[in-house]
N, C-alpha and C positions, 0 to 999 in steps of 0.2 A: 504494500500500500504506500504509495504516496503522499505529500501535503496536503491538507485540507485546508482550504481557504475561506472564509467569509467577508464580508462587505463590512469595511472598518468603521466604528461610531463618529457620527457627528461630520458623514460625508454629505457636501450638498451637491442632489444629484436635483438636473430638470432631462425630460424626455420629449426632444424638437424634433418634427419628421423621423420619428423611428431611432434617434441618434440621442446618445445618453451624454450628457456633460459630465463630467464630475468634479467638485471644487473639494482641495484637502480641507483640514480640520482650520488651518490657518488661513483659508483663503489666498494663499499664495500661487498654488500649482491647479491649474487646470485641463483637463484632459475631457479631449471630442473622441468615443469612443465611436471607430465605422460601426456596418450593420455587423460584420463577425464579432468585434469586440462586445457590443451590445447585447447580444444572442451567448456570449459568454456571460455577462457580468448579469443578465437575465437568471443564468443556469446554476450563479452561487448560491446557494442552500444551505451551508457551512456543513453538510453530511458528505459531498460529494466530491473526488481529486478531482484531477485534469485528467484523467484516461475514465472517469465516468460519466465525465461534461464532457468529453470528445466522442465517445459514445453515445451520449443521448443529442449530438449534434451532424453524427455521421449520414443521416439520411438527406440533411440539405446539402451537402458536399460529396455526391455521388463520384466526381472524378479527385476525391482527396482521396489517400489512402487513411485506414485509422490509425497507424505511425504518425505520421506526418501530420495527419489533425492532433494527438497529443501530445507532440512534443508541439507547437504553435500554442496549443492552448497553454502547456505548463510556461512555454516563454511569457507568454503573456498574461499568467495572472503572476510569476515571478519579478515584471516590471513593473505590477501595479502597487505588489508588494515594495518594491523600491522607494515609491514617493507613496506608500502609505496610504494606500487606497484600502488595500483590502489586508487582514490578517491572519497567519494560521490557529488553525482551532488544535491540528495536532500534527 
């Protein structure tokens, strides 16, 4: 098993055209998540790694492989982790 991530407290998120914003706790860092990052940060659940949110995301990315969808996903909730977006539960 892998990291488990959740959506960190006292994130301010708005949802424009299907595109998630998110402002850190400081209002400093902002981040336009596209529609995959969005359909990731959707799929945190704080129960679920990156190889179970690339799984439950494999049917819209028919020509991704699920290698390559998980390791994307674990890149990417790794960076979000960076600036303090999201945290691990374990």
């Amino acid at each position: 098993m892998f990291m488990i991530f959740r959506r960190a407290d006292n994130i301010g998120m708005q949802v424009v055209d299907e595109r998630v914003f998110l402002l850190d706790e400081a209002g400093t860092e902002m981040i336009v998540l596209n529609h995959v990052g969005t359909m990731v940060w959707d799929a945190l659940d704080g129960a679920s790694d990156a190889s179970a949110i690339a799984a439950s995301l494999a049917a819209s990315f028919e020509d991704v492989s699920l290698a390559e969808l998980e390791s994307d996903v674990r890149y990417f909730l790794d960076e979000l982790a960076s600036v303090a977006l999201v945290v691990a539960v374990k």
